[in-house]
N, CA and C atoms as an extended XYZ file, in Angstrom:
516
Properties=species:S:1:pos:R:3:atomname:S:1:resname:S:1:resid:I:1 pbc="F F F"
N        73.175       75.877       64.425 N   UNK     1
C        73.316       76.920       65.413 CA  UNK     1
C        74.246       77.971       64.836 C   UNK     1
N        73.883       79.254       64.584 N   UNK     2
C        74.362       80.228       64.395 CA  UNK     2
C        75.334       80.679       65.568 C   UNK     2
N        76.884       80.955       65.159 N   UNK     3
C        77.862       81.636       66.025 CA  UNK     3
C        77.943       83.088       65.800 C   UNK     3
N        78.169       84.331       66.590 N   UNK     4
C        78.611       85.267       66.847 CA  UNK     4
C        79.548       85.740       67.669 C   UNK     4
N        80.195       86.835       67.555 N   UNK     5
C        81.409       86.667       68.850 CA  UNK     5
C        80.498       88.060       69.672 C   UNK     5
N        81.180       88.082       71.080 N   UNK     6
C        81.398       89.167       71.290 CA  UNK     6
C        82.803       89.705       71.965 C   UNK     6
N        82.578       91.002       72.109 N   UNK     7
C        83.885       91.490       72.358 CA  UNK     7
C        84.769       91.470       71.178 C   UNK     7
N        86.299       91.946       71.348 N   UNK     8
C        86.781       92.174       70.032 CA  UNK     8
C        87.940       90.589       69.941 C   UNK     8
N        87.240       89.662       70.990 N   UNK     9
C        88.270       88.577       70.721 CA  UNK     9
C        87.543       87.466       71.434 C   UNK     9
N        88.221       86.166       71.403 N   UNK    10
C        86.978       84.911       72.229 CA  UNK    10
C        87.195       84.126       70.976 C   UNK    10
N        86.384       83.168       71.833 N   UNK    11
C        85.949       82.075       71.155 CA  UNK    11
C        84.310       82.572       70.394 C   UNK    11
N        83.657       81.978       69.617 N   UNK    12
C        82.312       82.414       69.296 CA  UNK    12
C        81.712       82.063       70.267 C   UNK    12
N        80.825       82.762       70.098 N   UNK    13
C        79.502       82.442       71.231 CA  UNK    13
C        78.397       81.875       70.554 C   UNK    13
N        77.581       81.403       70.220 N   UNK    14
C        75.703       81.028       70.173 CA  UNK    14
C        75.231       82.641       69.815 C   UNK    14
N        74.660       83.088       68.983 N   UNK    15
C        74.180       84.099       68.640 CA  UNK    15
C        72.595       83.958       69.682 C   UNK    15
N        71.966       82.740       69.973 N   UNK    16
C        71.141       83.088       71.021 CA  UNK    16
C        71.651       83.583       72.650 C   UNK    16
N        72.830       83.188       72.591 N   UNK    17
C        73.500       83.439       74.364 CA  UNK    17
C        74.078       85.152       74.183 C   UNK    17
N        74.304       85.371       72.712 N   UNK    18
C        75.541       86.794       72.907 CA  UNK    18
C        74.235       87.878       72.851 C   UNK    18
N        73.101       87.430       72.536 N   UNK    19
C        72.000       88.491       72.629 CA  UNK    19
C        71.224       88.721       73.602 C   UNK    19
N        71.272       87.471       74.755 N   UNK    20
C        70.562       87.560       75.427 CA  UNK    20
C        72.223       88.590       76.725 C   UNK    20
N        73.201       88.040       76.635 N   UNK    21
C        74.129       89.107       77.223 CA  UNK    21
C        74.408       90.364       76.751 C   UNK    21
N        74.486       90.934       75.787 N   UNK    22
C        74.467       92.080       75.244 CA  UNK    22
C        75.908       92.498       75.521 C   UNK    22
N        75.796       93.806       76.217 N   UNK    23
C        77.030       94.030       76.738 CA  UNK    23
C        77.640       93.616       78.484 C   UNK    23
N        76.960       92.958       78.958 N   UNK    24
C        77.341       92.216       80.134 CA  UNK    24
C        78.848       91.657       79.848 C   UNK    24
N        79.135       91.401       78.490 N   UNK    25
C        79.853       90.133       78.279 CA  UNK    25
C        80.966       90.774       77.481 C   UNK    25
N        81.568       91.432       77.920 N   UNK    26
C        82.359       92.774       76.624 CA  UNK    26
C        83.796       91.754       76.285 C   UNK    26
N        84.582       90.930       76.710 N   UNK    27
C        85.185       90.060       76.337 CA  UNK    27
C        85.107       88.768       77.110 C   UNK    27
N        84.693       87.625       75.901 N   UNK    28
C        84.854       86.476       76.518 CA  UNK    28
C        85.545       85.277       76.757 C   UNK    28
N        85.979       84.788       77.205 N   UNK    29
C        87.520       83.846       77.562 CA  UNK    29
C        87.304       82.577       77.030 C   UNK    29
N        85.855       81.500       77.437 N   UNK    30
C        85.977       80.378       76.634 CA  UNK    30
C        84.018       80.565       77.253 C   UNK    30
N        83.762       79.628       76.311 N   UNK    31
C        82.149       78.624       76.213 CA  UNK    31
C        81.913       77.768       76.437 C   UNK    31
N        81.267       76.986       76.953 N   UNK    32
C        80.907       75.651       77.195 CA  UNK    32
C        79.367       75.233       77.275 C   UNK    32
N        78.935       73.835       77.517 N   UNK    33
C        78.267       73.808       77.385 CA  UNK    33
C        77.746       73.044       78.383 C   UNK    33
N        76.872       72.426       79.138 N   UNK    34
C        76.667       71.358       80.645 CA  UNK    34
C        75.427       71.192       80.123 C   UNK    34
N        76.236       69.891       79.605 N   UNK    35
C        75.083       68.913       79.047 CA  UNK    35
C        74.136       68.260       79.699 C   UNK    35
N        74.330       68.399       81.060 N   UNK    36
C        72.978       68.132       82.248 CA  UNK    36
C        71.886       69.080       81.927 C   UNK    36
N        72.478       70.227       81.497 N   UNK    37
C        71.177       71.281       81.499 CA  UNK    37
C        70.823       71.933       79.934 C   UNK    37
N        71.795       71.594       79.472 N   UNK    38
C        72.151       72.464       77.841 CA  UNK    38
C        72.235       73.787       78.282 C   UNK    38
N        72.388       74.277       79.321 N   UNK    39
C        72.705       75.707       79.559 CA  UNK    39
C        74.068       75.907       79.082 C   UNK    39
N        74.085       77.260       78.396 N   UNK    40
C        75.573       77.590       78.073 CA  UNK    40
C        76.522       78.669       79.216 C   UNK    40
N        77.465       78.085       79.338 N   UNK    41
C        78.437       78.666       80.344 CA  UNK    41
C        79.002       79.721       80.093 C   UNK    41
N        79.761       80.890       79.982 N   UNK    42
C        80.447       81.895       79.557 CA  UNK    42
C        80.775       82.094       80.561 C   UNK    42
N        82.457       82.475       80.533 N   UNK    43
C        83.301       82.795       81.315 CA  UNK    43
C        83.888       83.881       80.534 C   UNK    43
N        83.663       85.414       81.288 N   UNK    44
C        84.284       86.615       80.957 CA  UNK    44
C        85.309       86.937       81.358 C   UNK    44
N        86.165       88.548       81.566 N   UNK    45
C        87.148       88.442       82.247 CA  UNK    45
C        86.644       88.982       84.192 C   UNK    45
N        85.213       88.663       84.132 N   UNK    46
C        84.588       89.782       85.341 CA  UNK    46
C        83.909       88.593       85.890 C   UNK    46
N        83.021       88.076       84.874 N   UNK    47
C        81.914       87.160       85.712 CA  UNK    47
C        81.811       85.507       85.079 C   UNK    47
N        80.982       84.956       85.587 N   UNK    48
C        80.948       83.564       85.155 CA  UNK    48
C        79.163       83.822       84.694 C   UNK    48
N        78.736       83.112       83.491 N   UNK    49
C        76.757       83.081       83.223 CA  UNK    49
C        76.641       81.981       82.905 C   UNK    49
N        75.298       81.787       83.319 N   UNK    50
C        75.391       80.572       82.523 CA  UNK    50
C        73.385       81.265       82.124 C   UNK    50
N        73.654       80.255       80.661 N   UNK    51
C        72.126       80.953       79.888 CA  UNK    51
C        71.360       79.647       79.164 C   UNK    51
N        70.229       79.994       79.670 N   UNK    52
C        69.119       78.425       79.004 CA  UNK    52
C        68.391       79.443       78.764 C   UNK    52
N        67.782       78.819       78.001 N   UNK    53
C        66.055       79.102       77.254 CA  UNK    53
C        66.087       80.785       76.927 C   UNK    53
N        67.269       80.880       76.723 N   UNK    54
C        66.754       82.807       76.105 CA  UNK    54
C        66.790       83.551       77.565 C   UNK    54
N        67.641       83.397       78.708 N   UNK    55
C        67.514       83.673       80.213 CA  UNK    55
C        69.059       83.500       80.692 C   UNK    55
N        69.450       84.849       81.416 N   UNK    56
C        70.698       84.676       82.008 CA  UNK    56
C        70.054       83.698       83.397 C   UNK    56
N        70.602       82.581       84.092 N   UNK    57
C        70.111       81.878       84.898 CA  UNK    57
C        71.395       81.830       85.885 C   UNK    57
N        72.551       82.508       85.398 N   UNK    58
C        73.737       82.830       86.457 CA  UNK    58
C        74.157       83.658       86.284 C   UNK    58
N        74.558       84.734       86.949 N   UNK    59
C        75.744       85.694       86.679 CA  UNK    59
C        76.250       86.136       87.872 C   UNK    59
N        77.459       85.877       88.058 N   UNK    60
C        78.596       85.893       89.315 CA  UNK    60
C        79.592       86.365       88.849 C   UNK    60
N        80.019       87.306       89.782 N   UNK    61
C        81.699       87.899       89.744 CA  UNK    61
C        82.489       86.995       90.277 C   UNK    61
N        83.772       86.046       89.697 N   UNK    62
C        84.503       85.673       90.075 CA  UNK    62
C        84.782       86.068       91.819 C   UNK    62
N        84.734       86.656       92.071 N   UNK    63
C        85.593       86.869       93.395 CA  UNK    63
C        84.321       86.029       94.401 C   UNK    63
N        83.381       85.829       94.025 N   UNK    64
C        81.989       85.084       94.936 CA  UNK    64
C        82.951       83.529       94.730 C   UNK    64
N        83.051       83.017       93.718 N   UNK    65
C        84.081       81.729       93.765 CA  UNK    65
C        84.598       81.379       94.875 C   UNK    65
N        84.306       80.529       95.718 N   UNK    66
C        85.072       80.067       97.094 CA  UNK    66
C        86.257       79.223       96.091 C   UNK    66
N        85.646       77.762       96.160 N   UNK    67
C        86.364       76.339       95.180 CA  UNK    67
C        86.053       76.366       93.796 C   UNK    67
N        86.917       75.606       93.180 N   UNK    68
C        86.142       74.225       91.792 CA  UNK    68
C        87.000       73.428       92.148 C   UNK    68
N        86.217       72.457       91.825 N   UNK    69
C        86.693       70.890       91.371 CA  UNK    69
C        85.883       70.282       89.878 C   UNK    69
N        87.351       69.706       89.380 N   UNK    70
C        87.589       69.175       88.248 CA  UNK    70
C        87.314       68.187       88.497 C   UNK    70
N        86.650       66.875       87.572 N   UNK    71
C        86.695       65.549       87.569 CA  UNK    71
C        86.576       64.675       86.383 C   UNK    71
N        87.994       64.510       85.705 N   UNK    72
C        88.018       64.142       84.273 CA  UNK    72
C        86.988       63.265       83.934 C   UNK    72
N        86.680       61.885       84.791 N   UNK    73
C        86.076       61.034       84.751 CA  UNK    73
C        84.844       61.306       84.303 C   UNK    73
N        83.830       61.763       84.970 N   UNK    74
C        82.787       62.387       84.716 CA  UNK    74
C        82.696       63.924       84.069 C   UNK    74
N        83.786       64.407       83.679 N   UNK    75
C        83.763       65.920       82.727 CA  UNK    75
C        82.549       66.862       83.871 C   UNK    75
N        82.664       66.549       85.201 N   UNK    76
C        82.106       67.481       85.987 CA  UNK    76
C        82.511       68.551       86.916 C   UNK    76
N        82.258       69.763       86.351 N   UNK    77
C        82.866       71.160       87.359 CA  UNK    77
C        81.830       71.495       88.221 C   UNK    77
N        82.584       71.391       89.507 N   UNK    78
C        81.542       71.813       90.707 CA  UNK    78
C        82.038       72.642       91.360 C   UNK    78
N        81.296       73.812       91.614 N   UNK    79
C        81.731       75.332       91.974 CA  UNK    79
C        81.012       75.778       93.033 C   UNK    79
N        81.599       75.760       94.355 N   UNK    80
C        81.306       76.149       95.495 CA  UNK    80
C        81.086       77.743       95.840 C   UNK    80
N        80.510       78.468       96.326 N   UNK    81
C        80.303       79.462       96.171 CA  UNK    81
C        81.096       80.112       97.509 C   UNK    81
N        81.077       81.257       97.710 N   UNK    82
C        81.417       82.111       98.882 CA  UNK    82
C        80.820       82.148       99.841 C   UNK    82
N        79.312       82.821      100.029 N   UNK    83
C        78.328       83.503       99.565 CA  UNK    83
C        77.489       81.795      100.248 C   UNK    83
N        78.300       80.767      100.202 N   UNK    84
C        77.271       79.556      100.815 CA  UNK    84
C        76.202       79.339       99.602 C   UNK    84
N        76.134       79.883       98.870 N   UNK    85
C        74.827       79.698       98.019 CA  UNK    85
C        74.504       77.896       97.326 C   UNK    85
N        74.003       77.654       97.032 N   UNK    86
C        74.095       76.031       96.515 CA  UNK    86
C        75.290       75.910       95.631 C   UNK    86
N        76.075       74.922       95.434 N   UNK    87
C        77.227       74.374       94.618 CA  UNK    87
C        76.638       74.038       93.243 C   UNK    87
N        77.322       75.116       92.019 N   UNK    88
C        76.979       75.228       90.687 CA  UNK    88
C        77.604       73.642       90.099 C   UNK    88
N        76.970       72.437       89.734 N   UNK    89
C        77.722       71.405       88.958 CA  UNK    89
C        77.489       71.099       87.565 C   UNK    89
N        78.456       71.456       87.068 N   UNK    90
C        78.233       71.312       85.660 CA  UNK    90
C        78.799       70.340       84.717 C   UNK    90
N        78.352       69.559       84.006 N   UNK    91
C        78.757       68.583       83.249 CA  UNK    91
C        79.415       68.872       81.583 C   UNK    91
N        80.601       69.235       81.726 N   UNK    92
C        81.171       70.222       80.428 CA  UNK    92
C        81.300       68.857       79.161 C   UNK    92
N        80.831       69.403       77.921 N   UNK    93
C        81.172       68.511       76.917 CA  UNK    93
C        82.515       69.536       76.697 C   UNK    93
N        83.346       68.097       76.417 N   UNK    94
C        84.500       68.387       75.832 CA  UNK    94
C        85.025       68.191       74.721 C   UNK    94
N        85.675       69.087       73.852 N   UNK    95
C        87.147       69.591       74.195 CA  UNK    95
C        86.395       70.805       74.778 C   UNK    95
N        87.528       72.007       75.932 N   UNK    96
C        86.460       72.921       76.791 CA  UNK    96
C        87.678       73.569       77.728 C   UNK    96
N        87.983       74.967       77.179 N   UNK    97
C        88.918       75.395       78.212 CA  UNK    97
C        88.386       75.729       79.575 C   UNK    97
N        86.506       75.854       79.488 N   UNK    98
C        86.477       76.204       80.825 CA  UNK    98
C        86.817       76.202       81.989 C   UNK    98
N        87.574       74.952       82.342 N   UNK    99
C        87.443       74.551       83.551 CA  UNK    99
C        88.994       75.255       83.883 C   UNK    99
N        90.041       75.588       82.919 N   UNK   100
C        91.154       76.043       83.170 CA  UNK   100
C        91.102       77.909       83.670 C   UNK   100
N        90.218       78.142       82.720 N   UNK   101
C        89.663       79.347       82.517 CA  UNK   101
C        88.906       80.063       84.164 C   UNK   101
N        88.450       79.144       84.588 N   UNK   102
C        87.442       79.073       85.309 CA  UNK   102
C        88.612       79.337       86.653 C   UNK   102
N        89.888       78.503       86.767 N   UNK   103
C        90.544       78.167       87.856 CA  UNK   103
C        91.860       79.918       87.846 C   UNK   103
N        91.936       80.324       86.295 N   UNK   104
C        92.820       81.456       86.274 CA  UNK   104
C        91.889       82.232       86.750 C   UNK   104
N        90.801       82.787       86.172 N   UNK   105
C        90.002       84.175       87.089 CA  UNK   105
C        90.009       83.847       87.912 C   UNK   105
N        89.404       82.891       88.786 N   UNK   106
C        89.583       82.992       90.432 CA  UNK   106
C        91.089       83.382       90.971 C   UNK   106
N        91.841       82.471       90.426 N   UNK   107
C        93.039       82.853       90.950 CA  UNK   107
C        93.062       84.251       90.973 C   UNK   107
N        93.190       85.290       90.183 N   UNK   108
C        93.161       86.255       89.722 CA  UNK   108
C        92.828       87.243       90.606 C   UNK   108
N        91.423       86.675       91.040 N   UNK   109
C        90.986       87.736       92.047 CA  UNK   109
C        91.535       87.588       93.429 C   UNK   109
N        92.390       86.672       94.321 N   UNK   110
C        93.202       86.288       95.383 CA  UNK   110
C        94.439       87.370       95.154 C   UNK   110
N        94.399       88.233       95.939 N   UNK   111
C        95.785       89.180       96.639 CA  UNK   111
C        95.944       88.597       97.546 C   UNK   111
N        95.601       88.172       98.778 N   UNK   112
C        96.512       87.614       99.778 CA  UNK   112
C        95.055       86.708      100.659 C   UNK   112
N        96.103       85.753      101.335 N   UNK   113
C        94.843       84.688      101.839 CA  UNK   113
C        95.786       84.023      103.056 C   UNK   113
N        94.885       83.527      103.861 N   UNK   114
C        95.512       83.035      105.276 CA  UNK   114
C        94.226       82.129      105.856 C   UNK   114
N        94.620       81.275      106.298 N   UNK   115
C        93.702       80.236      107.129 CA  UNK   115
C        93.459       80.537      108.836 C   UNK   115
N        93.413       80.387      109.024 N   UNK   116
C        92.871       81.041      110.743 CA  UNK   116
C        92.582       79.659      111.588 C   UNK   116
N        93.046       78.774      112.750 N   UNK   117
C        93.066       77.381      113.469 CA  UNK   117
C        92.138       78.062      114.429 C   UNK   117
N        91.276       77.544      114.710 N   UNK   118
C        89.875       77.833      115.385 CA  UNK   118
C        90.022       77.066      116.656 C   UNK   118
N        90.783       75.671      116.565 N   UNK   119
C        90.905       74.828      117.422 CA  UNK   119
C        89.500       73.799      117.253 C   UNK   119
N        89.877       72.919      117.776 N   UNK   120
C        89.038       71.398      117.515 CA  UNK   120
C        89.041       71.085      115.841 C   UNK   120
N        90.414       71.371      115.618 N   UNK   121
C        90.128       70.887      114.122 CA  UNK   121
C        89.402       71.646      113.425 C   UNK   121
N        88.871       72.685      113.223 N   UNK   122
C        87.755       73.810      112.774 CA  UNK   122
C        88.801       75.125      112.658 C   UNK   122
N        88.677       74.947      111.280 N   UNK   123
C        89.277       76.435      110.340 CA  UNK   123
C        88.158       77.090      109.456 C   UNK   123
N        89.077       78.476      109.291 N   UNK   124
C        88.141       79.567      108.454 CA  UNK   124
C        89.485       80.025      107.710 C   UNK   124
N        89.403       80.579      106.537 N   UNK   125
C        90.020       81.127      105.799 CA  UNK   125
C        89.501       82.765      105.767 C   UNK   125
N        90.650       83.703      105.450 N   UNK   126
C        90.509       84.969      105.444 CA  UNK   126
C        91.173       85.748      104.476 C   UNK   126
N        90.621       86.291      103.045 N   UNK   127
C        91.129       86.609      102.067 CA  UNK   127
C        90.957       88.041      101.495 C   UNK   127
N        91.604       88.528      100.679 N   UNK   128
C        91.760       89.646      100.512 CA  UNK   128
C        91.680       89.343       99.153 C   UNK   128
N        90.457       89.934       98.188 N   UNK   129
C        90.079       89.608       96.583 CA  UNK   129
C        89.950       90.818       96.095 C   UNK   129
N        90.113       90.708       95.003 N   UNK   130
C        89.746       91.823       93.845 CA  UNK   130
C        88.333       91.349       92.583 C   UNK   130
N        88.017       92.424       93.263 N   UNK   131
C        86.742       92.617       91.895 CA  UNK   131
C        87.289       93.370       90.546 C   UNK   131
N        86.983       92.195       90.020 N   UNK   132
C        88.057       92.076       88.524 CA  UNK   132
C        86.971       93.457       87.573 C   UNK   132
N        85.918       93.515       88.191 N   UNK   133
C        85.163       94.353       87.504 CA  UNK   133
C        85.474       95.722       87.713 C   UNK   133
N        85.837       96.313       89.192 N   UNK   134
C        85.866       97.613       89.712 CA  UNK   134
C        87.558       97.791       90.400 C   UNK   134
N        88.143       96.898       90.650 N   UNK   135
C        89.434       96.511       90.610 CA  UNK   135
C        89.029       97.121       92.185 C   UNK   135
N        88.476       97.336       93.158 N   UNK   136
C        88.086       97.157       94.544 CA  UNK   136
C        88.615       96.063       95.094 C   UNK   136
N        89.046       96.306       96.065 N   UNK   137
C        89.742       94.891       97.188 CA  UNK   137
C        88.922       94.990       98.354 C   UNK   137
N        88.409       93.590       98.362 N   UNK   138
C        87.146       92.888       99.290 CA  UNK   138
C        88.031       92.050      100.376 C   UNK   138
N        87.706       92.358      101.620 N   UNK   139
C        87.580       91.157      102.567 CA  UNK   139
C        86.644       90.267      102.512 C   UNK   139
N        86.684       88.905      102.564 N   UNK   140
C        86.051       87.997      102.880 CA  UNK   140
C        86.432       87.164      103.746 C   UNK   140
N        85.442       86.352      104.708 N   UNK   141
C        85.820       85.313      105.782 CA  UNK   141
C        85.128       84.182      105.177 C   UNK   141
N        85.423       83.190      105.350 N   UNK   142
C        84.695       82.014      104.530 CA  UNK   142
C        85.424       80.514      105.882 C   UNK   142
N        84.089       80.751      106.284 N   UNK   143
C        83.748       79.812      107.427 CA  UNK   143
C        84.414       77.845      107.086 C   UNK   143
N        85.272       77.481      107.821 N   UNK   144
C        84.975       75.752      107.462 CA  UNK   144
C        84.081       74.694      107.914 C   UNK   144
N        84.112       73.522      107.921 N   UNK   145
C        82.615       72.593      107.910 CA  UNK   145
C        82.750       72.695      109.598 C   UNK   145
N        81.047       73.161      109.881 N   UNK   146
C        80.766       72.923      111.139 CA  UNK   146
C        81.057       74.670      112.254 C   UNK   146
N        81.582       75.144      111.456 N   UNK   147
C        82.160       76.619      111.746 CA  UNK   147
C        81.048       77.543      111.795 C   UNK   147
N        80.525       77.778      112.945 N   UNK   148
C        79.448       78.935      112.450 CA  UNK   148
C        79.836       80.318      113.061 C   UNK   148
N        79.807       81.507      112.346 N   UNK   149
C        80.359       82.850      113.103 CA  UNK   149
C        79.928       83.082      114.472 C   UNK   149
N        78.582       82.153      114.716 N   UNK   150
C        78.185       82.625      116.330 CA  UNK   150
C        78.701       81.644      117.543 C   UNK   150
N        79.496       80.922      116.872 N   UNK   151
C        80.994       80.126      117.880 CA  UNK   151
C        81.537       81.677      118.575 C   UNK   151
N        81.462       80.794      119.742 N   UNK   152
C        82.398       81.729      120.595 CA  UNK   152
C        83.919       82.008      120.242 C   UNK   152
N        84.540       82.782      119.891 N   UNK   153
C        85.980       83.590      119.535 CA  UNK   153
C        85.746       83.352      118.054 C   UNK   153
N        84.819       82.735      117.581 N   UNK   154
C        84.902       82.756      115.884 CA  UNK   154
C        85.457       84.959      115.094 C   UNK   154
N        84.335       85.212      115.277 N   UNK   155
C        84.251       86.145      114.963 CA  UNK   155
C        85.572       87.421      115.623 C   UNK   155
N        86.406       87.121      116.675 N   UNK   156
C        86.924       88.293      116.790 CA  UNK   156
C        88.349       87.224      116.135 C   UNK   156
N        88.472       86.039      116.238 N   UNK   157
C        89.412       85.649      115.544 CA  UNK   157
C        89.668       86.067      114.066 C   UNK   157
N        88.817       85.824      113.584 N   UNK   158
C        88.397       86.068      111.974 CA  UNK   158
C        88.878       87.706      111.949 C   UNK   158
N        87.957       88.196      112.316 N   UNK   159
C        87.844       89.646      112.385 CA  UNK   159
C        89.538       89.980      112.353 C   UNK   159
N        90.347       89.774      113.695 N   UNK   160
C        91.828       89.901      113.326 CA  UNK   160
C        92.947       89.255      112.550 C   UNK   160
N        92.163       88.448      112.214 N   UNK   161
C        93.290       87.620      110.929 CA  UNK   161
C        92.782       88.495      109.574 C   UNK   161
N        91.475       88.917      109.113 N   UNK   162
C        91.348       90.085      108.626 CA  UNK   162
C        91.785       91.402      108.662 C   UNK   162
N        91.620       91.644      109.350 N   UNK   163
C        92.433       93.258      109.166 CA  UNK   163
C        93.956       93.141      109.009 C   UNK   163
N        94.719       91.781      109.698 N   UNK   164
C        96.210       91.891      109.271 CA  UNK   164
C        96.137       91.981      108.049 C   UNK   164
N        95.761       90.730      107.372 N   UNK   165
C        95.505       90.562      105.687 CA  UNK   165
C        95.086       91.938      105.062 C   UNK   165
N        94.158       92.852      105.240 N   UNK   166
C        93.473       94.580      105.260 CA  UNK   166
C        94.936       95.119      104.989 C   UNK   166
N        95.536       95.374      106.662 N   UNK   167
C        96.651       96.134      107.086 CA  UNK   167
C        98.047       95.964      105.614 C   UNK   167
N        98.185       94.867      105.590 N   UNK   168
C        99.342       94.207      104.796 CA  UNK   168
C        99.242       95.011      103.312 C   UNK   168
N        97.865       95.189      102.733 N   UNK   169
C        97.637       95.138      101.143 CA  UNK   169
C        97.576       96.904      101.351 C   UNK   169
N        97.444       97.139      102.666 N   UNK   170
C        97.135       99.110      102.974 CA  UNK   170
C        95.737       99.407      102.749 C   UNK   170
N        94.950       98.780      103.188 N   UNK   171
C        93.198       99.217      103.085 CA  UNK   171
C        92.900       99.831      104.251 C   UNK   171
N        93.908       99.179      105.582 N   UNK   172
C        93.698       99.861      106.943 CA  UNK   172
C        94.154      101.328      107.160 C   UNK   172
C-alpha cells in the first residue's frame, strides 16, 4: 500500500483514501482503520470520513458528534450522532490515536452546555457548538431516552434553556 500525506502535516494517509478526498481533507490529525469494514477513518481538523472501495461513505462535521465511547477490550469506537442518525461503530486496529483525536475535536466544538430536568427522570441537553469549519456558533437540543420534542413543556423548556446558553455566548 502506497502512503501519501495530505495537508502540510499528519500522519500519511493511503494514497487511495487522499485521492479520493482531495481537498476535503486540507490537514489531517490521525488514520485508522475498522477492521469490521476495512474502511479507512480520517479525522481532520473540521470533519470525521470514513472511505471504502474508492467512496467517501462518511463525512461529518464534528459538531454533529453527540457521544463516543471507547472500549479497550474490543478496540471498539461507537459514535452517536446528534442528528439521531444510526450510531457509527468502529473496530480500530491498533496502535491508533483516533479515538483520542476523535474525543479533542468534539470537545473543541462545545462553548457552553447545560442539561435541562424535564421531570420523570427525562433530560435533554442544550449546547452551544462551533463549526470548526466556519467558526459559526450553533444551538443544538439533543433530546434524552424516551424524550420526544412533542412532550408537553418539552419544547418551550428546551427552547429557554437555549437562548440563556444563546444570551450568555452574545448570539441573542
Amino acid at each position: 500500500m502506497k502512503l501519501g500525506r495530505l495537508g502540510r502535516r499528519g500522519p500519511d494517509v493511503p494514497d487511495e483514501v487522499a485521492s479520493v478526498l482531495g481537498d476535503r481533507a486540507r490537514v489531517v490529525l490521525s488514520v485508522a482503520r475498522d477492521e469490521r469494514t476495512t474502511a479507512h477513518l480520517v479525522a481532520t481538523t473540521t470533519h470525521v470520513y470514513a472511505v471504502l472501495a474508492g467512496a467517501v461513505v462518511l463525512e461529518r462535521p464534528w459538531h454533529m458528534v453527540d457521544t463516543g465511547s471507547w472500549d479497550d477490550q474490543s478496540r471498539r469506537l461507537t459514535v452517536q450522532w446528534v442528528d439521531r442518525a444510526p450510531a457509527s461503530v468502529w473496530e480500530i486496529e491498533l496502535p491508533s490515536t483516533f479515538p483520542q483525536v476523535l474525543r479533542e475535536r468534539v470537545q473543541a466544538t462545545v462553548v457552553l452546555s447545560d442539561e435541562v430536568d424535564l421531570g420523570a427522570k427525562r433530560r435533554a441537553r442544550v449546547v452551544v457548538r462551533k463549526d470548526l469549519e466556519t467558526q459559526a456558533l450553533l444551538g443544538q437540543t439533543i433530546l434524552g431516552r424516551g424524550v420526544r420534542s412533542t412532550d408537553p413543556g418539552v419544547r418551550e423548556e428546551t427552547r429557554a434553556a437555549l437562548d440563556r446558553l444563546r444570551e450568555q455566548v452574545g448570539l441573542d
